[in-house]
N, C-alpha and C positions, 0 to 999 in steps of 0.2 A: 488605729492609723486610718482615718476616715477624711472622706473625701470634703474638704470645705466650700468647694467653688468649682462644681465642675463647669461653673460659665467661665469657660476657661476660652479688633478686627486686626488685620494679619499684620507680623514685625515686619519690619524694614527689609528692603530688598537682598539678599545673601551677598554677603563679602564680598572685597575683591582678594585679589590673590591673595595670600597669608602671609607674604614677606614683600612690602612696597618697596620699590629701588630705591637707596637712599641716596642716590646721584640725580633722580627726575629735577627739570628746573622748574621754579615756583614762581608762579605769575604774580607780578604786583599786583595784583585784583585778588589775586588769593588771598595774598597774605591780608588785606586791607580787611579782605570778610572776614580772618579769622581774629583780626587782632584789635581791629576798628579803630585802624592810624594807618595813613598810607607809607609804605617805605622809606619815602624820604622823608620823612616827620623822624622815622627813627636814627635815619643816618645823621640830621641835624645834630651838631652837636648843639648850639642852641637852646634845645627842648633836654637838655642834660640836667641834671642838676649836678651839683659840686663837693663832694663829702658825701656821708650818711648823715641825711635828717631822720633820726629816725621815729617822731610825730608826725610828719610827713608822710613817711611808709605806712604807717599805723594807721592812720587816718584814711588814707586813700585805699589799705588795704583793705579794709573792715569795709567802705562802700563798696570795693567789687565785690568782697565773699557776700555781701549782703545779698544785694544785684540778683547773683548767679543763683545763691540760694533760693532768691523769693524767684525766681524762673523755672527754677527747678520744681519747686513745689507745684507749682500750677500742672504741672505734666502728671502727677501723680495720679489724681482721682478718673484721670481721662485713660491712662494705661490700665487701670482697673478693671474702667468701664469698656472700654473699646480692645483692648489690647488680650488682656487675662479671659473675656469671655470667647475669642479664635483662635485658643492657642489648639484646640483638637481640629481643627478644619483649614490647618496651616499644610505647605507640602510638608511630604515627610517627619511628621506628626507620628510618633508611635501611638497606641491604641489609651496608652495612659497618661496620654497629655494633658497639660492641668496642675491647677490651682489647689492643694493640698494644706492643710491647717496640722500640725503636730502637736498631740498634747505631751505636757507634763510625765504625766505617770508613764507613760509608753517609753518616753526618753531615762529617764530614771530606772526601768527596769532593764535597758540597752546599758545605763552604766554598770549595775551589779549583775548580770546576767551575762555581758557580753565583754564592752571594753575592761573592765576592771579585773577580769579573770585572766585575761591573755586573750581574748577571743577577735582579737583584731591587732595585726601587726604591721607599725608602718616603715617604710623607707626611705631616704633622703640620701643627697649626696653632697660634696664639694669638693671643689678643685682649686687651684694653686698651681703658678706658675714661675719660674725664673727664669727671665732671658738674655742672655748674654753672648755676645758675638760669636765662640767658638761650639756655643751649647743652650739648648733650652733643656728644659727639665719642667717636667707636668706633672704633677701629682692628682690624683683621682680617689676618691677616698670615698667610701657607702657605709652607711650605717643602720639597722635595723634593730627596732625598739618597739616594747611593749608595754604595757602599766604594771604587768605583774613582774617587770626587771629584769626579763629575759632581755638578750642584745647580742650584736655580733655586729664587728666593724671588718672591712674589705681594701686594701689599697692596691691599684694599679703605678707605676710612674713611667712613663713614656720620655726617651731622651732622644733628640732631635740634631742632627748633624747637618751641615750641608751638604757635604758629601762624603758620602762613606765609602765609598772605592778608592783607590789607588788606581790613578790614571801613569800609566808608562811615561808620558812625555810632562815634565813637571811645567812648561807653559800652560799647558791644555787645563792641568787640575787646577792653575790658581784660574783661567777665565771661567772654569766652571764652577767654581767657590763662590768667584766674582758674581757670576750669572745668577747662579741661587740665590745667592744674599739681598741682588736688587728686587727680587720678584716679593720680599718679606716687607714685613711693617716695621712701622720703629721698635727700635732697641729699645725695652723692657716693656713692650705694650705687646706686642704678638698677636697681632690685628690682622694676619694673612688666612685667607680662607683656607687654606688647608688647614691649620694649627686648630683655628677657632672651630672649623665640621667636624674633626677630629676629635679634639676636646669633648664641645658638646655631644653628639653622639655618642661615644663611650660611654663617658658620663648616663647617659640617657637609657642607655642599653644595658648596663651594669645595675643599677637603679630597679628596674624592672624585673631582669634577670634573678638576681638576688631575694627579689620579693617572692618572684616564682619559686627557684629553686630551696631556698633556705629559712624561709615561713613555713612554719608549723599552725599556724592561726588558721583557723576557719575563710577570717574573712580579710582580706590585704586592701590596704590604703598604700595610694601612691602621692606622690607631688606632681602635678601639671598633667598632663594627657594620657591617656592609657595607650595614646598613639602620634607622640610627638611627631614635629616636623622634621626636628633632626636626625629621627631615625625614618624618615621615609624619603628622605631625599639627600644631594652631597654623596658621600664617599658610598654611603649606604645603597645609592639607585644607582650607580655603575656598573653591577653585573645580576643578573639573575640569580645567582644562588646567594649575594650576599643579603639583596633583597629580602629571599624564602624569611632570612635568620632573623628578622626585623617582623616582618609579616606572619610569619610563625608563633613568635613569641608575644604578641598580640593577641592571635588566633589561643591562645593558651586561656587567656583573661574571660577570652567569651565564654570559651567552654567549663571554665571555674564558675561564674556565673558572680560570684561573691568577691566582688571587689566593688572600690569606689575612690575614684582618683580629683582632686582639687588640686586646679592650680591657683598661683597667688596672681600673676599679672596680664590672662589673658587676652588676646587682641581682639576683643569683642564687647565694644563698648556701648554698640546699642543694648545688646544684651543686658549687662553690667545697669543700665538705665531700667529699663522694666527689672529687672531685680530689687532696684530701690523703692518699688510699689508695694513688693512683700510686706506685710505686716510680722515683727517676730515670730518665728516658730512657724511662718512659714514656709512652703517650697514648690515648685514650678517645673514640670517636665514637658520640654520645650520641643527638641526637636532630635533626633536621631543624627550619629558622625556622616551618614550616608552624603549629605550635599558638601560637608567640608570634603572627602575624600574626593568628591567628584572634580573639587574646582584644581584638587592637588594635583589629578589628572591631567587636567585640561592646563595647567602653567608651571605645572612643574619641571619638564624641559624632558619627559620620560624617553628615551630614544625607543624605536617601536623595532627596530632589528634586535634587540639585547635580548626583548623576551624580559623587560621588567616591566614594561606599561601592562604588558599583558598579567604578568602577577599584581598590579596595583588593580584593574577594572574584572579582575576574580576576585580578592580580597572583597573590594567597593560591595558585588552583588552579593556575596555571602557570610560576608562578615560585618562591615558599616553599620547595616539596618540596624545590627542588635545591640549596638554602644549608644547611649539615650545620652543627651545631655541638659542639663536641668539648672536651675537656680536656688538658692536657700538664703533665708536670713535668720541670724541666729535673737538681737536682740535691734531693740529701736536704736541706738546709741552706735550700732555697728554696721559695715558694710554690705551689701550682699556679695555670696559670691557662687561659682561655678562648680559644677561637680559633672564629672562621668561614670558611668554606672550599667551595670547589663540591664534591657528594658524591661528582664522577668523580677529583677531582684532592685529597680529602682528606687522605689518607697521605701524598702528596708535602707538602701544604702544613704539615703535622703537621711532618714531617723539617726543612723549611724554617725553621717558627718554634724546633727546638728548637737547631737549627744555631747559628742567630743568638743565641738565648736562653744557650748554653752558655758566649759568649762572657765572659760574669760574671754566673759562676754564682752569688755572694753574691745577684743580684737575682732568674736564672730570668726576665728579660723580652726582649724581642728586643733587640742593644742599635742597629741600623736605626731604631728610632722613636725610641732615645732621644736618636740623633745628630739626627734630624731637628727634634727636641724642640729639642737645645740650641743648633744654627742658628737655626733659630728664634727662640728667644729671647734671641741674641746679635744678630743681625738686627732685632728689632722689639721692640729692647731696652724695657720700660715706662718707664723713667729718663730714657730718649733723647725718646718721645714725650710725657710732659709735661713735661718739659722745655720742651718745643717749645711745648705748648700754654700754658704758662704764661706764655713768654718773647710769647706772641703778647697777650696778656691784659697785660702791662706794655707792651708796645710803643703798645697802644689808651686807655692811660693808666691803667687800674685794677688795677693788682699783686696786690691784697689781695683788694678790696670782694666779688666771688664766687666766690674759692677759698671751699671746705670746710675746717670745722674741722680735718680730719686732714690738710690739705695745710699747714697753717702751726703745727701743731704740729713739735716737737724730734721727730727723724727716732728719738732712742732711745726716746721715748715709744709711738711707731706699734704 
């Protein structure tokens, strides 16, 4: 596992906040730079055309991937050259930042030595939702899997009321029925921020927890961040002790040492760009969690009376430092992508995801999460639970009356 490039000039300015408002208003001048038509070219109906031509799309599609792609390549040789040789004199640069080369036989002995035995255990999650005017119903379902066929599946379901007390005076209860109901999203979508920080978090925290607690493997692969957003902010950063239970179980990971967490859509796109410099089998240890937690500090909305700010900027100095995060590519033909990883056991955990990652190479992803993905959701099939839930809904005599227009429309319409 030897060093390829330790000429490893500085990336792009650090992020802004990790969740943009998606209410900001968008300047005509924005849009024009990102799209290279001004607004009203698009409001024209005009500039429509009428049907699907579809040589027309073909044609004009193939010139822009062309376009974008011969643009994109030009940026390659120069993030090599400029980009890959500062990655150790960037801020917050762990000591082993840098351009790494993985061979062959290293990887191959990480399949029969390591993944192929049980010696890496991954976990995944999925959820599923019903929502219907007098009830929602969330299913939460975790699955952990191994190669050597070990597995264990977990389900949570969360049922949602508007109100669950009995109010004395029956005006009172239906305006507070009323009141509740307006504050929610549309009927079968459940788009209100409580449901959705709820949801995900869970999810998030169950995910994690389960790898902790119920992994016997050496070494744990997770999906997405070893320190998601949803578990450091939302329902989570309300009170202090709920905080600990979030910050703790993180703090768990560091002191394991042996883990290595990929997520598949992270909001780090410059990054995601010098990734695509990699040449296969290689990988890139970039930069340490320590500046993303900081900026979580600073716009996260931490109230400083709670006593949770003050648990996120102890975490930030004592924990942050030591979650590395880095880039890998598995094959020319595939994407690059992200990894987190403890800074002592990063190369191992690098060799690990590319180990797994090689296994189809058309994807370049580990393919441990994606078996754990498809347990998953062969396990807590969505079909199977409304099924269920609907079959309970006819059982109570109303089949129809609060299914959602999209549950009693023709399945080829969906």
């Amino acid at each position: 596992m030897k060093d390829a490039t330790t000429n490893a000039t500085p990336l792009p300015s650090a992020e802004g906040s990790a969740i943009a408002s998606a209410n900001s208003p968008v300047e005509s001048s924005d849009f024009e730079a990102a799209y290279g038509e001004p607004l009203s070219c698009a409001l024209d109906l005009s500039t429509w055309t009428q049907g699907v031509d579809v040589m027309a799309l073909l044609d004009e599609a193939e010139q822009m991937v062309s376009e974008a792609l011969e643009r994109e390549a030009e940026y390659m040789p120069r993030i090599r050259e400029i980009i890959f040789r500062e990655l150790r004199a960037l801020p917050d640069a762990p000591p082993n930042a840098g351009v790494y080369q993985a061979r062959r036989a290293d990887l191959e002995r990480i399949h029969t030595g390591l993944l192929f035995n049980g010696g890496v255990e991954a976990c995944d999650g999925t959820n599923v939702v019903h929502d219907t005017m007098p009830l929602t119903i969330t299913q939460i379902g975790v699955c952990l899997v191994s190669y050597n066929g070990e597995q264990g599946s977990w389900a949570h379901r969360l049922y949602r009321r508007d109100l669950r007390a009995k109010l004395a005076d029956p005006v009172e209860e239906v305006l507070a029925v009323l009141s509740q109901r307006e504050k929610r999203g549309s009927q079968g979508l459940e788009e209100d921020s409580l449901s959705e920080l709820a949801r995900r978090g869970i999810m998030a925290y169950a995910e994690r927890a389960i790898l902790r607690e119920k992994s016997t493997a050496s070494w744990r692969m997770g999906h997405g961040s070893p320190a998601p957003y949803e578990l450091l902010t939302g329902l989570w950063s309300s009170q202090r002790e709920r905080i600990k239970i979030s910050l703790d179980l993180i703090r768990w990971y560091v002191e394991h040492k042996r883990f290595v967490f990929v997520p598949s859509a992270p909001r780090k796109r410059h990054w995601l760009m010098i990734g695509q410099a990699l040449r296969p089998l290689e990988f890139a240890i970039v930069q340490t969690l320590k500046p993303e937690i900081e900026r979580m500090i600073e716009n996260g909305g931490y109230r400083d009376g709670s006593g949770v700010k003050q648990e996120m900027v102890r975490f930030c100095e004592e924990v942050a430092s030591d979650i590395v995060i880095g880039l890998y590519r598995a094959w020319d033909a595939a994407p690059p992508y992200l990894f987190y990883a403890h800074k002592d056991c990063a190369e191992m955990a690098a060799h690990i995801a590319l180990a797994d990652s090689i296994l189809q190479e058309h994807r370049g992803f580990p393919m441990l999460i994606d078996l754990a993905d498809t347990v998953c959701s062969t396990t807590f099939s969505p079909d199977s639970f409304l099924s269920s839930v609907q079959m309970a809904y006819a059982n109570a005599g109303e089949p129809f009356r609060y299914l959602g227009e999209r549950e009693t429309r023709a399945r080829s319409g969906r």
